[in-house]
Each structure stands twice: as C-alpha cells, then as structure tokens.
C-alpha positions in Angstrom: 76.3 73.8 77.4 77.2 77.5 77.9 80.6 77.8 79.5 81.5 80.6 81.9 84.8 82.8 81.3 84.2 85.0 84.3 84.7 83.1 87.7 82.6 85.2 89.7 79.6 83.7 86.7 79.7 80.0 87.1 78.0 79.3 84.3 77.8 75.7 83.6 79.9 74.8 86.5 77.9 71.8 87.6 79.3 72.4 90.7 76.4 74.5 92.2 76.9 78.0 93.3 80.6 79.3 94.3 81.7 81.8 96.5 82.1 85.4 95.1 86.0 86.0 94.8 87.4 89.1 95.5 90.4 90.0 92.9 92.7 89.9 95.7 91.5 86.2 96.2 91.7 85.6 92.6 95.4 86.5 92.4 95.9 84.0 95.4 96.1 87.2 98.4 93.0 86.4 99.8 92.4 86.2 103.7 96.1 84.3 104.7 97.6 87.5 103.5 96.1 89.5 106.2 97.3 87.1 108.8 101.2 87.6 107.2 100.6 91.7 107.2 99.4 90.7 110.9 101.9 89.0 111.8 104.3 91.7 110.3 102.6 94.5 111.9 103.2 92.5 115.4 107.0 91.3 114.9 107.5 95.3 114.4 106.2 96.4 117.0 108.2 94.6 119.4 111.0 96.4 117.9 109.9 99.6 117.8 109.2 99.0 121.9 112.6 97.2 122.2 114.5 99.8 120.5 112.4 102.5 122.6 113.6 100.6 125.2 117.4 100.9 124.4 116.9 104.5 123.9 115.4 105.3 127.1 118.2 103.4 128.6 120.7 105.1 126.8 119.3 108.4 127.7 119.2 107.4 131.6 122.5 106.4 131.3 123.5 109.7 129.7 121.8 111.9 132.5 123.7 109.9 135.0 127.1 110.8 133.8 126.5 114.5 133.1 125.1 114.6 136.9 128.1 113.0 138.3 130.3 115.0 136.4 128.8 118.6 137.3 129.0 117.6 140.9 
C-alpha cells in the first residue's frame, strides 16, 4: 500500500476523502483563530469608545472652566 506524506493527498488513508487543509489549519490556526482576532477586535473597541468617552468629558469639562473664568 502506497502511503501519503502530503496531508492534503490522502493516499492510502482508508479513511475515505478528507477535507483540504489550509496551512493555517495545518499549524493548528484554523477557523477558532478568527473568532480570538474577533473577539480581540471587539474588546478594543469598547476602549477606543470608552476612552473617547473620557476625552470628550475631559474636554467639556475643560470648556467649562475657561468660560467661567473669562466671565
């Protein structure tokens, strides 16, 4: 029996045909990775906005004071 070295050949499997891996799926990146660099992309952001937030406060703040003092 012929033996396959190339995983995206299955040769000799016995196992009938197998999905086509990409190479990030070979070197255990496949479609659960996305979901992380989702996730990431989410959890930032909510910080981006929250710090935007802070800022804009902040600045209203700051326009307060200097009209309160020039008056």
């Amino acid at each position: 029996m012929t033996d396959s070295k190339n995983i995206n050949n299955p040769v000799g499997q016995g196992g009938g045909q197998r999905k086509r891996q990409s190479r990030a799926e070979r070197q255990n990146n496949g479609p659960h990775r996305n979901l992380d660099r989702q996730g990431a992309a989410d959890r930032k952001a909510e910080l981006v906005r929250k710090m935007r937030e802070k800022a804009a406060a902040a600045d209203a703040a700051g326009q307060a004071n200097d009209g309160t003092a020039q008056s």
